[in-house]
N, C-alpha and C positions, 0 to 999 in steps of 0.2 A: 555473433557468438552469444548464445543465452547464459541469462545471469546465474551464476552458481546458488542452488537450492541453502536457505536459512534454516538454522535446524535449532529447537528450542528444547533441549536433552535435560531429565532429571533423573538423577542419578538416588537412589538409596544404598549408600555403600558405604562399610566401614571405613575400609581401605580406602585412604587417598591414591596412594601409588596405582592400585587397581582400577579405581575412579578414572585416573588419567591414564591409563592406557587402556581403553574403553575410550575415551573421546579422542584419541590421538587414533584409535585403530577406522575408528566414526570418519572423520577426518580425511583420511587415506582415497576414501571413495569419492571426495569430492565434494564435499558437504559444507559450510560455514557455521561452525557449529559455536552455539555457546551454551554453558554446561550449569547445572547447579546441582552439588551434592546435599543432601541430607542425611543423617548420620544419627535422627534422633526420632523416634516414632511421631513425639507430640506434633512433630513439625509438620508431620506430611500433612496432612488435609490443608493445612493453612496452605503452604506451596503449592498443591496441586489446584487448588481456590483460585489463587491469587498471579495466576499465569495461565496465556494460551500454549502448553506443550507441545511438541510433536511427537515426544517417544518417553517414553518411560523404560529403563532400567533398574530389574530390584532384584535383591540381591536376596537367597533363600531363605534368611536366617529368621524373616518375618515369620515361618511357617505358614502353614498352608491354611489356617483358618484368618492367619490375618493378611496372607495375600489375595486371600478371597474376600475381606471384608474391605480391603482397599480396591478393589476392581469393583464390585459393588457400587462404593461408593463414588468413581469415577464415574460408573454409567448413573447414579442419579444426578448428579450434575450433570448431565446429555453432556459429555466429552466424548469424540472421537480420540483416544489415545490410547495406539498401541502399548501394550505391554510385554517384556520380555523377563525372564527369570535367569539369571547369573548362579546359575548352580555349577557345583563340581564334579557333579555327576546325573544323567539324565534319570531320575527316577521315576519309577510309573508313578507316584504320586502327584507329582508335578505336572502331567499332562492333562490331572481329570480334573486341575486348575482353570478358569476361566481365562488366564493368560491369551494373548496371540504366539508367545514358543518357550521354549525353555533353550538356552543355551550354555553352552559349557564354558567355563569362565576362564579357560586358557588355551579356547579356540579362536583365536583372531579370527582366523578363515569363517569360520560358522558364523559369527557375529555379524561381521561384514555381507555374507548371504543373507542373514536374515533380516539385516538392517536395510539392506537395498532394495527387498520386497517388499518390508510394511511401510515403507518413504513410498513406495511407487504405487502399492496399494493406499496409503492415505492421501496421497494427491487425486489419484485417480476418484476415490470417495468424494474427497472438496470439489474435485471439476464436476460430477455429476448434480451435488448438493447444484453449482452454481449453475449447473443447465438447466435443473428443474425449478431455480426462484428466475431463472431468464424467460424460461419456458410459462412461470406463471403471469410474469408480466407481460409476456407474449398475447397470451389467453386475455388477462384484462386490456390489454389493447383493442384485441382482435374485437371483443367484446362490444367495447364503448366504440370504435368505428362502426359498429352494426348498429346500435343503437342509435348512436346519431347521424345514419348515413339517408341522404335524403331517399333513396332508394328504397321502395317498401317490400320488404326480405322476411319472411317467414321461412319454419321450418316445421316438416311435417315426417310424421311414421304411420304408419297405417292409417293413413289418411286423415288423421287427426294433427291439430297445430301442438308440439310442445315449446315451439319458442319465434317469439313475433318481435318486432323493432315498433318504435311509434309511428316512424311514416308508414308502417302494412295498417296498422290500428287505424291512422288518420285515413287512408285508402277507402276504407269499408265503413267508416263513420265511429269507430270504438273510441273507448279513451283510457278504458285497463285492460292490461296484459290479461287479469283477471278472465276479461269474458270472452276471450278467445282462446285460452290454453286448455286443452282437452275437445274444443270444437271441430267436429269434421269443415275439413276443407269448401266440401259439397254445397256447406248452408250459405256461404258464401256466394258462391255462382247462380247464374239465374238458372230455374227451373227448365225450361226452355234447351239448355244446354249441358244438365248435370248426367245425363247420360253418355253421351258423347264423351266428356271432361274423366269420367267414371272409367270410362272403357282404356280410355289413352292413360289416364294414371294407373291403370290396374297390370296395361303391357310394359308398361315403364321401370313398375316398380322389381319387376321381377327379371330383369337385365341390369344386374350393377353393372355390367361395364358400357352400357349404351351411352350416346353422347346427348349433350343438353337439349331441352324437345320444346319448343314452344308452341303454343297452344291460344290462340285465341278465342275470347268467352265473353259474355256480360257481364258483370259482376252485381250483386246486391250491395246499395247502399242501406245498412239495416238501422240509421237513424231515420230515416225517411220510406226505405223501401224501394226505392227508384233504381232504374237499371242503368248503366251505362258502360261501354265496350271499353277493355282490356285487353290486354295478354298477358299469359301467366307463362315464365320459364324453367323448367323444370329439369334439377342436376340433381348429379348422386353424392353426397359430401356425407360428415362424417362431425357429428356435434355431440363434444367431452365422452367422444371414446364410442359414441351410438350410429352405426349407421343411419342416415337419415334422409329427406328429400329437400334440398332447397327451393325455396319457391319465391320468384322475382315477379313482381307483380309492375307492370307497366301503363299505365292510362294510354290514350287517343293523343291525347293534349297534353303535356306539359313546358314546362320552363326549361331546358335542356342546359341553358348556361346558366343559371340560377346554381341548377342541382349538382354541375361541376365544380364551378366554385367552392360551393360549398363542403364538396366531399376532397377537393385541395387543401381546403383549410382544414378540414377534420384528420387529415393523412398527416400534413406537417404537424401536429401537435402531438406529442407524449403522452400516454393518457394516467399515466402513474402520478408524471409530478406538473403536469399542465405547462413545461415548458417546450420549447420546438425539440423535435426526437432528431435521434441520429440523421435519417435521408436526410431532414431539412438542414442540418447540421454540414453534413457533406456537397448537396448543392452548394451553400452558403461560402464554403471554403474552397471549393473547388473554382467560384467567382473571384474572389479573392484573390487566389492563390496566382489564377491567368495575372487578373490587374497587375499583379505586385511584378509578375514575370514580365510584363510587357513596359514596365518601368513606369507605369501609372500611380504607383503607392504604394509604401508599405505599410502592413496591417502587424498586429499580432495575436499570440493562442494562448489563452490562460489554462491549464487542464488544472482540472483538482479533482485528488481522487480521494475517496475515503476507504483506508487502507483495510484490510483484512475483515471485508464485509462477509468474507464465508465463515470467519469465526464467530464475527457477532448473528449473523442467522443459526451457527451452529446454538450459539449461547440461549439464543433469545428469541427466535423462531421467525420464520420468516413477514409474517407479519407487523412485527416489532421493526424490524428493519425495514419496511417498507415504509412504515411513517415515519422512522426515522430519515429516509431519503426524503420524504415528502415536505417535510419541517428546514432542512438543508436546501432544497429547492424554493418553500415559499423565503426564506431568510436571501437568500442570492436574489430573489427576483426583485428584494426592494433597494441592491445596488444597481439596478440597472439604467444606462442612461442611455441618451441617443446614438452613443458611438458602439453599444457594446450587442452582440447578436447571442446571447445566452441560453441552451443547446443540453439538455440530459442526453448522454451521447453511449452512454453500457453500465453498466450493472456496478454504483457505488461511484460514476463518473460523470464532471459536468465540464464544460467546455464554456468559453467565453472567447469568442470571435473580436478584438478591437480595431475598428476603425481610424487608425492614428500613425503617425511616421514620427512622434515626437518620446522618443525616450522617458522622459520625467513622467510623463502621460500616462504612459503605458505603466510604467513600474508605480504610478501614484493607483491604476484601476485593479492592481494587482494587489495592492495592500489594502484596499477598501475590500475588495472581497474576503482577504485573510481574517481582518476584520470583521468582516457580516458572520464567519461560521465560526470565530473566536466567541462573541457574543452569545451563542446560541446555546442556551442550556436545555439540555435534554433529561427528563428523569427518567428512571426505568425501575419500577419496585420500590420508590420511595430512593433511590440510590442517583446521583449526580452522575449521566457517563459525559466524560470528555471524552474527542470525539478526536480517534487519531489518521490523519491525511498530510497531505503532500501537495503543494501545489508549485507548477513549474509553469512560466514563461518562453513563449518562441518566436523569435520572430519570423515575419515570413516578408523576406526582400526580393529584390531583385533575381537573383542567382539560386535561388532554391530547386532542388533535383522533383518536383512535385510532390502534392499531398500526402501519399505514403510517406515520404522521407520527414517531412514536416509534424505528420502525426509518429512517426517513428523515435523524433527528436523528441515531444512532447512527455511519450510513454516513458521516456529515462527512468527506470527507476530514481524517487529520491533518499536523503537518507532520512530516515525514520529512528526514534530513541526506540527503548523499549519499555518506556512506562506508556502510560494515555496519555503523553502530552501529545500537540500536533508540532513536527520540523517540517520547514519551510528550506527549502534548495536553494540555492544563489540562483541570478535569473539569469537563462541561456536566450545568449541572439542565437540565432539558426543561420545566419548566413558568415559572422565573421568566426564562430566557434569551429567551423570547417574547415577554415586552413591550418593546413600541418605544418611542422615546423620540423628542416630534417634531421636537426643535430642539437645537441646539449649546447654548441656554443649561439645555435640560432636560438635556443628556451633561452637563455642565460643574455644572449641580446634585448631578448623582447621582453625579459620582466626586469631588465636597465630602464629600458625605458620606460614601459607603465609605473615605475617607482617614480623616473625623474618627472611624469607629466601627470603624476596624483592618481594614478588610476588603482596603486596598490601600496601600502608602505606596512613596515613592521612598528610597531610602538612598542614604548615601555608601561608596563601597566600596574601604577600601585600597588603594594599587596600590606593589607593593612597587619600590623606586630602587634600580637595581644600577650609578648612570653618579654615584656622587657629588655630585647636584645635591641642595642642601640644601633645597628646597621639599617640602611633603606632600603628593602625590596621591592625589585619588579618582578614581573612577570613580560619575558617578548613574545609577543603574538602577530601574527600576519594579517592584517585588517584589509577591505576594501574601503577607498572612495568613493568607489561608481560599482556598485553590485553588476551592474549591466555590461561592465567592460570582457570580451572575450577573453583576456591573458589571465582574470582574477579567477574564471570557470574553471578556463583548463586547468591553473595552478592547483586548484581545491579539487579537481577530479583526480589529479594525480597524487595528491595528497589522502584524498580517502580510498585509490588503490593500496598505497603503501608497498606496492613493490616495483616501480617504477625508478631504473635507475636514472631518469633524467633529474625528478623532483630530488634524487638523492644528491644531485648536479646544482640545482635550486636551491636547496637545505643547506650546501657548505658554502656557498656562496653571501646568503644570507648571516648565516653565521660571523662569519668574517667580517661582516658590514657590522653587526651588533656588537663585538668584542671589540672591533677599533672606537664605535661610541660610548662603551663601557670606559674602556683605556681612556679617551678625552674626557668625560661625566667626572669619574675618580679623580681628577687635579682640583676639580672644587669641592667633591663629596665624596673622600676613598673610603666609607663605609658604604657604598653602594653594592650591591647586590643583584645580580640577577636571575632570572631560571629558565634555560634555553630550552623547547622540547628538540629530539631529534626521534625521528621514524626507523622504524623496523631496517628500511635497508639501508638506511647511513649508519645507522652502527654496528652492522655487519659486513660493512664497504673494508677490504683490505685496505691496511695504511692508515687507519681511522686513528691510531694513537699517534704515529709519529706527527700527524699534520695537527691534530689537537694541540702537543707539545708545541710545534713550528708556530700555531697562535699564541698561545698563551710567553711564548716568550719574546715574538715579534710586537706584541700590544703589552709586555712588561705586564702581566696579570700572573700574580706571586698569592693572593693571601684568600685564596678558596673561595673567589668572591662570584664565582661561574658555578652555577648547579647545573648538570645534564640532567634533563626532565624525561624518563623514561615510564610508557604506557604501561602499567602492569600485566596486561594480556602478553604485551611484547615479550617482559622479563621471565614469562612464567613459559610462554613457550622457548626460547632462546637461554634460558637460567645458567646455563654452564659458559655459555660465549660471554654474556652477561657478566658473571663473575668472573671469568677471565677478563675482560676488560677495567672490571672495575679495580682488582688486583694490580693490572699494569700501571693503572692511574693513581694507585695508592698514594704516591708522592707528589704529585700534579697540585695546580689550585684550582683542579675541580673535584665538586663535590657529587653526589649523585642523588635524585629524587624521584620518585615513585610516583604520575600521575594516573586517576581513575583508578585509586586504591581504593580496596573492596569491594570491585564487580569480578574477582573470581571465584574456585568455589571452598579456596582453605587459603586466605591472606596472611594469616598466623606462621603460616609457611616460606611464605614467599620473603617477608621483611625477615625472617631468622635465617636463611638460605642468603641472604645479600648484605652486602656492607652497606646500607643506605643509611643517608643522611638528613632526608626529609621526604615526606608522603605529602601527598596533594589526596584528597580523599571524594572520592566518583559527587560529580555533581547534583545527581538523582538523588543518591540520598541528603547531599543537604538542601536541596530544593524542597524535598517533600516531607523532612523532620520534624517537620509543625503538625502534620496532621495522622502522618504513618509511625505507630511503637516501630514497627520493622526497622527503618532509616532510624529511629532514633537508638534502636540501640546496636547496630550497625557503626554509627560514630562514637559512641560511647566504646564499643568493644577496640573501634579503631585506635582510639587515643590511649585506651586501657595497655594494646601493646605495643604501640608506638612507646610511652614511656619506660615499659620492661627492656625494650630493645637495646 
């Protein structure tokens, strides 16, 4: 089942209410969308700067010189992004607009047509973009194999050379391309034979579809003059778009396994970033892969991709991005040691093949390389890019269904933020991630026991009081021991679904474990505190209040000392369920808290619309409050209405 399409929506619209139904009608199609409204002129350019988009929605009121000066300035930034116009009525005005359409702003139906075309039309755009920077790496390959291919390979048009390799150069005694490109073929061959050679190239050349003709001749050595017997091979190919003749030029005498060799080793190597290319890559694992299957060893696959390499080509051309690959390639190649077979394997992707059956090993080669491209600072225009990727772990044991499945595992999407930092994926084995478990009471088995054998436990996590209230809070969070354990993957896969009612199975279960250590905690510390999160489908699990209730009075928890920690995304799509629950628990000792406040697109909203009792405020911004005005006034405006509230 392919992963649902990420959609990066910027909205210009007064209207909230209209705003959100526009991304809820988005939505409907299929899409995972997240939204940011702007509401104010000054903003836009900074917004549209400061993010890779996928759609643009504006709304008419900008009038038509300043919807024109905003598309403008879209295309000098080289953005691909669609634009749409939200009118209330189709005017011809609007059409002689630079937009991609104009839609009626209380046509669901029409929006949704025209949204699933310019989605299908701008993907189709990025996949081209990414065939012709494949396509040019292709070309510099195909290139540097010619060049350094022991074979001495010219190519000719009208009888004249416009492109030679050094072994054609070394062949005939030259040493620049120089003094052979423009040279007839003929001055080459001996005298003796350049009529004969003449006649056959002249019927050759005038049958493209003829097949490859070889031609034996003498050739001139033109450092010395000296003759000596050749054959020359003669195809119809096709050099950067020109019809043209290839011409293989063969001596009497050579080294045959010398020349193999060496055009083996010129084949496995990538000529972009000088590590081993994909073929070598797939031999390499496809060895492996047998060993491992025939219970000789397990190995494992590091993939690390660098993620939305079509934007930064879009951004920065593709040049820019080539050395950027090239700078990411020479940094990996100085973690390389004897166990590891490291592989540029597609476009923004590297591969690291390990040698190892030992766990710690594997996951110690996995954070050395994390390492090697954490280190690596790239400038670009005087500007610092952090460089955003994913890197995941596979292993490949015994029972593995072969390579496709193996590089299938690998490709996992991981989760990625949305600023430039890089997220790094918990690490999957490939062979015990595969068994399934068929029932909630089997999940709810097996993560007893990875609790009771360290492999995963919940903690309580300080939360430091800077407002003088003398209670101790924690925060519970689900922690690994062994990142490498298979029960900690699945848990957190089915945790970043969120609709998964097993994990919802998981969640209450967990739960219960945390409020009976709260209940024991409180005999020596009853000002303790804690903030539980629950996900999208436990709090919309029927029976969710009565069995709240059945804890809080089984574990004697009375004085509000339990916060339910609620996503904001969650609340703002679910807002009415939301506030009906929070209503039923009015008189409960729980409390309710808002976490990853202020990543929607009107949070002033959201906290006046709910009874909350505490915000946790999106980590993004206070990670990067030190260096972004944005995040800092972001938290400023946060705390500004947290206090009104």
């Amino acid at each position: 089942m392919a992963a649902p399409i990420r959609l990066k929506v910027l909205l210009i619209e007064d209207s909230l209410s209209d705003a959100d139904r526009f991304v809820n009608a988005i939505k409907v199609l299929g899409y995972v969308v997240r939204a940011v409204r702007v509401d104010s002129d000054s903003d836009l350019a900074t917004k549209i700067e400061s993010g890779s988009w996928d759609l643009l929605l504006c709304t008419e009121r900008l009038g038509g010189k300043g919807i024109e000066r905003l598309i403008t300035h879209i295309h000098h930034l080289g953005r691909d992004l669609p634009c749409l116009i939200m009118a209330v009525r189709a005017a011809d005005s609007l059409y002689r607009l630079s937009s991609h359409d104009v839609v009626i702003r209380d046509s669901t139906t029409h929006l949704q047509f025209v949204v699933k075309r310019e989605i299908e039309s701008l993907i189709e755009r990025r996949k081209a973009r990414k065939t012709s920077h494949t396509l040019l790496q292709s070309e510099q390959r195909a290139r540097l194999l010619l060049d350094t291919s022991r074979d001495a390979i010219a190519y000719i048009h009208a009888g004249m050379h416009i492109h030679t390799n050094s072994a054609y150069l070394e062949q005939f005694g030259l040493t620049q391309d120089e003094e052979v490109v423009g040279l007839p073929i003929l001055d080459l061959i001996a005298p003796v034979d350049q009529g004969r050679f003449k006649q056959v190239l002249a019927t050759f050349s005038k049958d493209r579809e003829s097949e490859a003709m070889v031609v034996p001749v003498h050739g001139v050595k033109t450092s010395s003059d000296s003759l000596y017997a050749l054959t020359i091979e003669l195809a119809h190919t096709e050099l950067e778009g020109e019809q043209c003749i290839q011409v293989l030029v063969r001596p009497d005498v050579n080294n045959e396994t010398v020349a193999k060799t060496q055009e083996t080793q010129a084949l496995a190597v990538d000529a972009l970033t000088q590590l081993y290319n994909r073929t070598a890559f797939i031999d390499t694992l496809t060895t492996i892969a047998g060993r491992a299957g025939s219970g000789e060893g397990d190995a494992a696959l590091i993939y690390i991709t660098l993620n939305e390499c079509d934007v930064l080509t879009q951004q920065y051309g593709e040049k820019i991005v080539t050395k950027i690959i090239q700078r990411i390639a020479q940094q990996l190649q100085q973690g390389v040691v004897a166990t590891d077979f490291l592989a540029y394997v597609d476009m923004g992707v590297f591969a690291v093949l390990v040698d190892s059956e030992q766990p710690d090993y594997i996951e110690q080669r996995a954070r050395i390389y994390q390492l090697m491209i954490d280190k690596l600072k790239i400038k670009i225009k005087g500007q610092l890019l952090s460089l955003m990727h994913s890197l995941t772990v596979t292993r490949i044991g015994e029972t593995h269904q072969g390579i496709e499945q193996i590089l299938q595992q690998a490709r996992q999407p991981a989760v990625t933020s949305d600023t430039h930092q890089r997220s790094v994926p918990p690490l999957v084995t490939g062979t015990e991630s595969e068994k399934t478990l068929a029932s909630n009471e089997d999940w709810l088995a097996a993560v007893k026991a990875a609790m009771e054998h360290g492999y995963m436990r919940h903690v309580f996590q300080p939360i430091a009081n800077l407002h003088g209230d003398e209670r101790v809070w924690f925060s519970v969070q689900l922690q690994d021991a062994s990142e490498a354990h298979p029960i900690y993957q699945a848990v957190n896969t089915l945790r970043d679904e969120h609709d998964d009612a097993v994990y919802c199975y998981i969640e209450q279960y967990l739960f219960e474990q945390v409020m009976a250590e709260l209940a024991q905690y409180q005999q020596t510390d009853p000002e303790s505190c804690v903030f539980i999160p629950l996900s999208r489908t436990t709090l919309m699990k029927p029976g969710l209040v009565p069995w709240l209730r059945q804890m809080s009075e089984q574990h004697q928890i009375t004085d509000k000392s339990v916060i339910i920690n609620i996503e904001e995304a969650v609340a703002v799509e679910h807002i009415e369920d939301i506030k009906g629950l929070m209503g039923e628990l009015a008189k409960s000792p729980f409390d309710f808290g808002l976490s990853e406040f202020g990543s929607g697109m009107d949070f002033s909203a959201t906290i006046n619309e709910l009874a909350i009792d505490y915000i946790t405020i999106n980590k993004t911004f206070i990670e990067t409050m030190g260096s972004d005005s944005d995040s800092q006034a972001v938290v400023k405006a946060t705390i500004d209405i947290a206090k009104q509230a």
